[in-house]
N, C-alpha and C positions, 0 to 999 in steps of 0.2 A: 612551444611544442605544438605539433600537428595533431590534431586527435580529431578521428569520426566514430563517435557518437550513434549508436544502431539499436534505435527505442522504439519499438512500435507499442509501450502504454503510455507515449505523451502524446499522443493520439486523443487518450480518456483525460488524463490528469494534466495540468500543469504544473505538479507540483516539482517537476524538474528543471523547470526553467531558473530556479532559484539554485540552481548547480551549475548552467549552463552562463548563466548571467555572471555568477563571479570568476568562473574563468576566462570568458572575454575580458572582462576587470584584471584578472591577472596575467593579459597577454599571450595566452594562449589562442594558439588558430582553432576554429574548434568548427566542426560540417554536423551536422547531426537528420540523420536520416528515419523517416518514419513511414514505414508502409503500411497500407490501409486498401480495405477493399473499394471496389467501383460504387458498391452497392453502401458507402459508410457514411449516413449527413452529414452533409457539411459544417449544419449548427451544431455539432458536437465534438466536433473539431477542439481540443485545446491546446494544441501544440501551437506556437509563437517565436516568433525571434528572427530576425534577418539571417541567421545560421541555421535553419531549418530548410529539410526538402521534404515535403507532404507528397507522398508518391500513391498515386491507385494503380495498384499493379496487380492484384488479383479478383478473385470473384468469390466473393462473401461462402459459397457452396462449398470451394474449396478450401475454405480453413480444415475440413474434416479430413480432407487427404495431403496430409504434411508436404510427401515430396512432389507432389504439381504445385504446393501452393509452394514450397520455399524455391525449388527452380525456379516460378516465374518471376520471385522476389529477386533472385540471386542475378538475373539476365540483367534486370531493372536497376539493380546494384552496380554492377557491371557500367552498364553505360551510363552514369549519371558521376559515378569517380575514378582521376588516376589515383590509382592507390602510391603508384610511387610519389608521390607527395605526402605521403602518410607518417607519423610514429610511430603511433597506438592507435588503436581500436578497442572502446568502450562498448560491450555489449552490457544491454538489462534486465534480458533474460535468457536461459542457458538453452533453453531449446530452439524457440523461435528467433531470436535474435543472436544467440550464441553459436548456431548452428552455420549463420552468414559469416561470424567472425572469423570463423575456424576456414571457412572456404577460402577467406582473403589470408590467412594464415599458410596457408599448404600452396596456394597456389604464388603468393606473392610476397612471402616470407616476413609480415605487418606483422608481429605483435599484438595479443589482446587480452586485454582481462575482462572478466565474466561475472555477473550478480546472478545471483539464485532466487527467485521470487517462491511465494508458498501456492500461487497460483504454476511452476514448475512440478512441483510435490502433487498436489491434486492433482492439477491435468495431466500431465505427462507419465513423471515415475510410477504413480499412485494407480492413475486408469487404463497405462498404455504403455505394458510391458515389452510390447515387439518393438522401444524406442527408445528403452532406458540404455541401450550402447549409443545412442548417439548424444545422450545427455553425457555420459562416462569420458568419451573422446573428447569433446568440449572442453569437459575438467582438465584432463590430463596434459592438452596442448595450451591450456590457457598459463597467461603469466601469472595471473591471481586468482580465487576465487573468490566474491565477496559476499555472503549471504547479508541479506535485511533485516534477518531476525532469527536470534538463537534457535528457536525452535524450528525452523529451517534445518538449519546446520544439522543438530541432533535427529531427524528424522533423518535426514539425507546419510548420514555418516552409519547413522545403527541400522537402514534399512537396507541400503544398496549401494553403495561402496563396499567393493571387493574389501574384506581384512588384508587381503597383501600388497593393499594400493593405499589403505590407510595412513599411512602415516606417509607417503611421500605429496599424498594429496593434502592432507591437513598441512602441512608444513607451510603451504602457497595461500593459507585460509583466514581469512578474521572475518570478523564479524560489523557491518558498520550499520546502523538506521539510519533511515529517511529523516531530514527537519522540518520543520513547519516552519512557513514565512514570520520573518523579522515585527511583523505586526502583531501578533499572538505574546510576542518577550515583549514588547514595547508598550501594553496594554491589560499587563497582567494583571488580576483583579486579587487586590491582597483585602480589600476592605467588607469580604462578604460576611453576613449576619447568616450566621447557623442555623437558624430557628427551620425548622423545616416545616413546610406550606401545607395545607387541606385545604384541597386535596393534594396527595404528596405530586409533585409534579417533577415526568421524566420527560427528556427530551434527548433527541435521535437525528443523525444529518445523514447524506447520503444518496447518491441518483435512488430512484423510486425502481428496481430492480428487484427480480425473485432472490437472488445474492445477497441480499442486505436484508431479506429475513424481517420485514417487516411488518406483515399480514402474521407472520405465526407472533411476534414479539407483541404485537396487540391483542392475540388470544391469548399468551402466556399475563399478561399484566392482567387483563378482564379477568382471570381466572385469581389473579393474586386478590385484586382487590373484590374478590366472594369473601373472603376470610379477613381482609385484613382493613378495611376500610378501601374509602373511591382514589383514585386516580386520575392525571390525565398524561396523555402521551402527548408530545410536539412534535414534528417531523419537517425539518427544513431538506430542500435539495429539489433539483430537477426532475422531472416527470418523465423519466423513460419507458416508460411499460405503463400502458392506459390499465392494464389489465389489476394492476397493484392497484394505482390510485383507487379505482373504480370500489376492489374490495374494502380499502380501507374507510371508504365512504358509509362499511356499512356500521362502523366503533362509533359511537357517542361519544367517548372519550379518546377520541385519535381527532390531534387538533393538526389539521396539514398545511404550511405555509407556504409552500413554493420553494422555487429557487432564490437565495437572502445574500446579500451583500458583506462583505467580514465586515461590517459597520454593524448590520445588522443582525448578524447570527451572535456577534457579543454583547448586543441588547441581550439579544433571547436568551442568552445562555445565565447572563445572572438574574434571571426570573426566575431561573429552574432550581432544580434540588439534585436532580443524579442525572447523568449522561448514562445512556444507555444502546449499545448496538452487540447484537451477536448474529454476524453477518459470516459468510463462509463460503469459500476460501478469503481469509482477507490476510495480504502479505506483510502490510504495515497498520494503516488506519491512522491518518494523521488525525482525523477529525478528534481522536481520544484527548492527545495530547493537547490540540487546539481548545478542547473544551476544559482540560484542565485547568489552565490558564485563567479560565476562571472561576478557579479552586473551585467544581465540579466534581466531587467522585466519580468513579467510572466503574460500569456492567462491563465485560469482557468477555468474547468469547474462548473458551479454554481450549488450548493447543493451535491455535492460532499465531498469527503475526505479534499482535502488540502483546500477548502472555508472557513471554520472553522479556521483558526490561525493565520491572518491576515484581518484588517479592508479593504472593496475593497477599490481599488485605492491605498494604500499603497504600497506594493511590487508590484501590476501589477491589474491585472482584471480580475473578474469569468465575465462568460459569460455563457447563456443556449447553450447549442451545439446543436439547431437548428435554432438558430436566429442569422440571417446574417444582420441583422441591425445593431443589438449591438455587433458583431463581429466589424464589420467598424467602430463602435462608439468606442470601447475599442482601436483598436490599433493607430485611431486619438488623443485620451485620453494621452495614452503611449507617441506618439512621442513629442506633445504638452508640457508634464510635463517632458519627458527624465532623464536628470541630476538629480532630484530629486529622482524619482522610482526608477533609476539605484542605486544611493549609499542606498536607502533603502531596497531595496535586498540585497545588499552586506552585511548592516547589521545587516538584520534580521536572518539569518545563526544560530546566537548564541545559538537560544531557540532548534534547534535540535544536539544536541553534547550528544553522547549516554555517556557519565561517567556520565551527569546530570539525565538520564534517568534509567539509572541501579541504581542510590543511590535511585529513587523513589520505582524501584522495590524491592530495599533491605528493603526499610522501609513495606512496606506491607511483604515481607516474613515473616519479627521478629513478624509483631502483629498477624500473622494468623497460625504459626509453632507449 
């Protein structure tokens, strides 16, 4: 099958490459296109693959005004594929990238299916009502829609989805998540000692970003541990924003380690006692799952991406990431149950192993090609 690929977050993540990688393995033709501003570093770049086109085709200013920025994506589209060489068209998010699909749809009769991200939900439906018909039109022309996380879905469906579009739109709709690389299953930590640490010791991944809520996550814990005994926070991940790091500098107990190698972020992780991020909007959060693996309970934040695929209290606890009550309640909750939540992380892992999730995308290719 011919399929291109129209993803401007593997730009940030690589963690699509592990989608893109099995189906070259499985003989598919596969183009995948990423646009990116003039003004984007280069060193943050994680898009990869000989089926990759890294395109600067706009100007960082214009992301705030949709249609200059997608026209000049769409020109740049334009000239870099025949589409009559086409099957499908995988878009990976509904506005920005869904919004190209549909153009190669209407104007060149391609076929596409469309992922809903919760970074969709925020930005768009959520802040930018004079836009939610061109997210709708999207839906309606797409072959499928695939959300990443339930709570996705449920917001999208009870908030702005006409009732008399409901049900021909759900009909085209499942639900699939994101995987974590093969090296998290292959590395799973079954042999962790419960005993939990003093100071109780949590640990946090993630680019160093106002989004990832990391500066309040370290007044939230300093404030826990007034009442409850000390703490220390860890935080592995790249340094995007001086202005985070800088504040973080100023917690005694915020231990920062940079950017860590998956070698090294599975040291750190079975040092620690809880995983913890309530970060927002976050669509999926692989890092959860990643940390679970080594049967790490996990902090969550509530109404988010990863809330959706486990019951609370099962692998860990969502929490509103303003409320420091039940911040203190959740990690009394954690130490309380420990041994349990711990080996239930470790084996909830299963349900994200991308071979299961690529066989789902294969069955949607065949019915919509």
């Amino acid at each position: 099958m011919r399929l291109l690929h129209i993803n401007s977050y593997f730009s940030t993540s690589g963690l699509f490459s592990q989608l893109y990688d099995r189906q070259v393995e499985m003989g598919h033709q596969i183009q995948v296109y990423v646009p990116i501003s003039h003004q984007y570093p280069q060193e943050k770049i994680a898009a990869k693959g000989s089926y990759t086109t890294i395109s600067r085709c706009f100007n960082q200013i214009e992301r705030y005004v949709f249609p200059i920025k997608h026209n000049k994506i769409w020109k740049d589209l334009e000239m870099n594929y025949h589409f009559g060489d086409l099957d499908l068209v995988h878009a990976h998010s509904l506005f920005s990238n869904g919004w190209l699909a549909r153009q190669i749809y209407l104007k060149h009769n391609i076929p596409y299916i469309v992922a809903i991200r919760n970074a969709d939900v925020r930005t768009f439906f959520e802040r930018a009502p004079w836009l939610r018909k061109i997210g709708l039109d999207v839906m309606r022309d797409a072959q499928r829609i695939i959300f990443i996380s339930q709570n996705a879905y449920n917001e999208v469906y009870n908030k702005y989805v006409p009732p008399k579009e409901y049900a021909s739109l759900n009909e085209k709709t499942q639900v699939i998540a994101n995987g974590i690389e093969d090296f998290w299953h292959e590395n799973q930590y079954t042999k962790k000692i419960t005993e939990i640490h003093q100071p109780l010791r949590f640990v946090s991944a993630g680019k160093l970003t106002s989004g990832k809520r990391f500066v309040e996550l370290a007044e939230m814990l300093e404030e826990y541990a007034r009442i409850y005994g000390p703490v220390e926070l860890h935080i592995a991940g790249p340094s995007w924003d001086p202005k985070v790091e800088a504040q973080l500098e100023k917690y005694s107990h915020v231990h920062y380690h940079g950017p860590l190698s998956k070698e090294e972020m599975r040291n750190l992780y079975r040092k620690m006692d809880i995983f913890i991020l309530l970060s927002y909007p976050e669509t999926f959060g692989l890092v959860y799952p990643e940390a679970m693996s080594q049967a790490l309970p996990v902090i969550y934040t509530r109404g988010e991406g990863f809330d959706s695929f486990f019951k609370n209290y099962q692998v860990g606890v969502s929490v509103d990431r303003f409320n420091q009550i039940a911040l203190n309640e959740a990690i009394q909750y954690i130490c309380k149950y420990y041994p349990q939540i711990s080996k239930n992380a470790s084996q909830g892992i299963s349900y994200f192993k991308w071979d299961r999730i690529v066989k789902e995308y294969e069955k949607i290719y065949q019915t919509v090609s």
